[in-house]
C-alpha positions as CSV (number, residue, x, y, z in Angstrom):
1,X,-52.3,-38.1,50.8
2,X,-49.9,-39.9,49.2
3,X,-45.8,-39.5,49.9
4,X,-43.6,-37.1,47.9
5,X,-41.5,-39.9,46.3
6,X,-44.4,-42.0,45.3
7,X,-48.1,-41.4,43.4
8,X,-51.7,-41.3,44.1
9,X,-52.3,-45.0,43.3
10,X,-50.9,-46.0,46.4
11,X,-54.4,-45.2,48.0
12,X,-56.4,-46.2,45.0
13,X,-57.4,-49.2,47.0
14,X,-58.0,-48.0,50.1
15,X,-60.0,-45.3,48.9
16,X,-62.4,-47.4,46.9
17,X,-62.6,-49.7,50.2
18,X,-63.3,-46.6,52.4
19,X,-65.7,-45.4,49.5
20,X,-67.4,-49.0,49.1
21,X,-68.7,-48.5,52.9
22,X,-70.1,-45.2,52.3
23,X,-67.2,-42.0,53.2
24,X,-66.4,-39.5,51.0
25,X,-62.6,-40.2,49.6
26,X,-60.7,-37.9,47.5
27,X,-57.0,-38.8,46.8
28,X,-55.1,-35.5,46.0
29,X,-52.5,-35.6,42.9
30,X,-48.9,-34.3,43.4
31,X,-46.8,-33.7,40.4
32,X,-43.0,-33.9,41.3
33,X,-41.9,-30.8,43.3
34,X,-39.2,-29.3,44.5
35,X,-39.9,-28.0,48.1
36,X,-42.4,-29.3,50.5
37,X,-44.5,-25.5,50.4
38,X,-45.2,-26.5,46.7
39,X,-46.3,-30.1,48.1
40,X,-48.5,-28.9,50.5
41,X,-49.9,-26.1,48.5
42,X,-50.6,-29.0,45.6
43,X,-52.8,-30.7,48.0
44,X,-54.6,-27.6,49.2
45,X,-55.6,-26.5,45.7
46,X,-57.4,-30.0,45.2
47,X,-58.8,-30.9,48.8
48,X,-62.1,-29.7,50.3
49,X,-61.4,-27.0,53.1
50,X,-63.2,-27.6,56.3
51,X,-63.9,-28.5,59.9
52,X,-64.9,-32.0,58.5
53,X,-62.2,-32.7,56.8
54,X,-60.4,-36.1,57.8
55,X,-56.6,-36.0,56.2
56,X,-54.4,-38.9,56.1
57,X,-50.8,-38.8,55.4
58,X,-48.6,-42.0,54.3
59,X,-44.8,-42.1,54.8
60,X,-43.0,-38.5,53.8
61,X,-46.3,-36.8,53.6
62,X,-46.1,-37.4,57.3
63,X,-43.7,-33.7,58.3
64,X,-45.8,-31.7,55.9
65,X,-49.8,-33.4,57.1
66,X,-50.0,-30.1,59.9
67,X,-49.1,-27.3,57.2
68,X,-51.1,-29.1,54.7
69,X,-54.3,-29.3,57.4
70,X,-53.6,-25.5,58.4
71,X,-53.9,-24.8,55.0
72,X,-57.2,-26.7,54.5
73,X,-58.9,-26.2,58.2
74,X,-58.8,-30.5,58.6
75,X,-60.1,-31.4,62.3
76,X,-58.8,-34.6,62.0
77,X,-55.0,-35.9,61.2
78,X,-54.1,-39.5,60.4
79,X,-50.7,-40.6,60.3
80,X,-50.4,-43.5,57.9
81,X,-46.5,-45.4,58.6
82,X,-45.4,-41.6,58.7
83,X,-43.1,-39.5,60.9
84,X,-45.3,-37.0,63.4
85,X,-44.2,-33.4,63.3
86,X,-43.2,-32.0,66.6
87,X,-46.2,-29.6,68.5
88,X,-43.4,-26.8,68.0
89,X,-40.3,-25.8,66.4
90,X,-39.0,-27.6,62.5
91,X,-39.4,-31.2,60.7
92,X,-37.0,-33.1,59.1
93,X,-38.0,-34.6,55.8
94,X,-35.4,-37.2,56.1
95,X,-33.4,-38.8,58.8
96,X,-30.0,-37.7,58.7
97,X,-28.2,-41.2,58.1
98,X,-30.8,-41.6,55.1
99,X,-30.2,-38.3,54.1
100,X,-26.4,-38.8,53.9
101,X,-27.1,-42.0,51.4
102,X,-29.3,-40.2,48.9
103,X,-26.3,-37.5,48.8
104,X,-24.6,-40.9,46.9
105,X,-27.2,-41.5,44.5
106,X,-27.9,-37.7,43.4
107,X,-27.1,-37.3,39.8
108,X,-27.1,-33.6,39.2
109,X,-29.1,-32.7,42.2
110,X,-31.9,-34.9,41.6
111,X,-32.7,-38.5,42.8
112,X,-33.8,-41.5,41.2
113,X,-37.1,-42.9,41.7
114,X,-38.0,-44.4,45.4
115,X,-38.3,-47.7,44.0
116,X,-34.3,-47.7,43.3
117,X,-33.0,-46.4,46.2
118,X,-33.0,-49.3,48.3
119,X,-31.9,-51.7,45.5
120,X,-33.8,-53.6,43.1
121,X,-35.6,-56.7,45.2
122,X,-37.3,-54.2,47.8
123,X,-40.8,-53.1,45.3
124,X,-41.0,-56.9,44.7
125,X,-41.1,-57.1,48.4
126,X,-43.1,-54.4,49.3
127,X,-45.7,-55.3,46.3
128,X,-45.2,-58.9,45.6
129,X,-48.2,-58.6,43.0
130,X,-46.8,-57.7,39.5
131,X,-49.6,-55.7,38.3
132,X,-50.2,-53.5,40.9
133,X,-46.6,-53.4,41.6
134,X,-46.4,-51.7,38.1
135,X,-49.4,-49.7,38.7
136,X,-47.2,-47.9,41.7
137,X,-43.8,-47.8,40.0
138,X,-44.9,-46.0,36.9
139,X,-45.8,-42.8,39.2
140,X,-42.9,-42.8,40.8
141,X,-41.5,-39.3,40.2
142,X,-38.1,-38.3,40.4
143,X,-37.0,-35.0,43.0
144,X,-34.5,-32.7,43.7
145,X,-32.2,-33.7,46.5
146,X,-32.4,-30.3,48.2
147,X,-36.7,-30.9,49.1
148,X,-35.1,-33.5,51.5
149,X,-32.9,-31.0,52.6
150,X,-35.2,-28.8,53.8
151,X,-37.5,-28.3,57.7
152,X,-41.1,-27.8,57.7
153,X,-41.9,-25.5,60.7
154,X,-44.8,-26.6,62.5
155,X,-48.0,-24.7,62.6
156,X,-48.3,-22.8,66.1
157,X,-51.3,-25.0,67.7
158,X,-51.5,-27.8,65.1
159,X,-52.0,-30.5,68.0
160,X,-55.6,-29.2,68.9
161,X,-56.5,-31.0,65.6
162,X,-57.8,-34.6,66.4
163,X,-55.0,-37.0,65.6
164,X,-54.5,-40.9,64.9
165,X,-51.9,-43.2,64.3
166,X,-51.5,-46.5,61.8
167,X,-48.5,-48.5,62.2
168,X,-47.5,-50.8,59.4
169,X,-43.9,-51.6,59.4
170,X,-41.1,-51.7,62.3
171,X,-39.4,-48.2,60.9
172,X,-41.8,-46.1,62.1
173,X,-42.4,-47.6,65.8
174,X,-40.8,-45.0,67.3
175,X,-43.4,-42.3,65.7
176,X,-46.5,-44.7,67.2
177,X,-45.0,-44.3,70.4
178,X,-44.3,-40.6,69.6
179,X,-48.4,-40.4,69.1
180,X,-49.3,-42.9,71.7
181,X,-47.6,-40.3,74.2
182,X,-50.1,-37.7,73.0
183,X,-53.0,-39.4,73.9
184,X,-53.7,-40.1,70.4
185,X,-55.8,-43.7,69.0
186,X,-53.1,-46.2,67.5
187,X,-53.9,-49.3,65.4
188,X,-50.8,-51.2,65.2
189,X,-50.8,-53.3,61.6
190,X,-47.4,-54.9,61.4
191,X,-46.8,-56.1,57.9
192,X,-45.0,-53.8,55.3
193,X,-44.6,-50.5,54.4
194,X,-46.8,-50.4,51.3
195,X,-49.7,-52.4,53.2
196,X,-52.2,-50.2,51.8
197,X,-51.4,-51.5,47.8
198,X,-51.1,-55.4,49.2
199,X,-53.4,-55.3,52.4
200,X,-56.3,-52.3,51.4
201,X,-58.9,-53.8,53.7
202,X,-57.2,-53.8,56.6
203,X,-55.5,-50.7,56.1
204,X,-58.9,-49.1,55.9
205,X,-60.4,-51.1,58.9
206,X,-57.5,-49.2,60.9
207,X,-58.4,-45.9,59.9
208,X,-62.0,-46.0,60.3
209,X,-61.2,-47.4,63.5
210,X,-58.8,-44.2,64.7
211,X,-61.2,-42.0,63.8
212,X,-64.1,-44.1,65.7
């Protein structure tokens, strides 16, 4: 599942790596939304309820992966460079620091694409490789201010579900500890963010390997 702010290509490569050695892969597409219940209920509509059911989550889908696996009956959650919901009580969708910078960039209550919030030199980082690069930027969609402003309350029990953690970049150590402390498998992958556009074969070595 890919984030709110970004598009399904960002696992196109993965997926065709995970579906080269065999798996089932299907990478759910989000239009723009305005509140994380029409996110989650986007992915619903095009997944494949079940026990079976493996869902991965990169970056903001990261609050929403336990309502969207309630939704679906998924056994197993993997968190992809994503924030971990808590076993009980509301998720933020943003940091409140980060939150307080988009305020500044809001035109009319709606954001500009990810790929300009950060300033211009941080896609060519992320994705030094111009063609994929523009692959990824041309689904970048632009939301309202106010899904950010939101808290996704966590489904009662969600942490029976098998979970997993992939670590990519130093922002989201803290939420591989948050998993580690649950007993949960962590692969730690320290590159960047967007490791699963530049780096799809490792990315999917780490998954297959939380899951064992």
């Amino acid at each position: 599942m890919h984030s709110p702010v970004t598009g399904p290509s960002t696992w196109r490569w993965v997926a065709a790596e995970l579906a080269g050695r065999g798996h089932r892969v299907g990478v759910p597409a989000v239009p723009a939304v305005g509140h994380w219940r029409e996110f989650a209920d986007s992915v619903a509509a095009q997944a494949e309820p079940g026990d079976g059911a493996v869902l991965v989550g990169h970056s903001g889908a990261g609050p929403v992966l336990a309502q969207i696996a309630a939704r679906i009956g998924a056994s197993s959650l993997i968190f992809v460079d994503a924030d971990v919901p808590p076993d009980t009580g509301e998720a933020e969708l943003m940091p409140a620091d980060i939150l307080t910078q988009l305020r500044t960039i809001a035109v009319d209550g709606l954001l500009p694409p990810w790929s300009a919030w950060f300033g211009p030199e941080v896609m060519r980082e992320l994705v030094p490789d111009a063609a994929r690069r523009a692959i990824v930027t041309a689904e970048l969609p632009r939301i309202p201010l106010s899904y950010f402003e939101a808290r996704v309350p966590a489904p009662i029990g969600w942490t029976a579900a098998h979970g997993g953690y992939v670590l990519l970049s130093d922002a989201y150590a803290a939420a591989a500890g948050v998993a580690a402390a649950r007993g949960w498998p962590v692969v730690r992958q320290l590159g960047g963010h967007l490791d699963l556009v530049t780096r799809p074969d490792v990315v999917a070595d780490a998954i297959v390997s939380v899951l064992g």
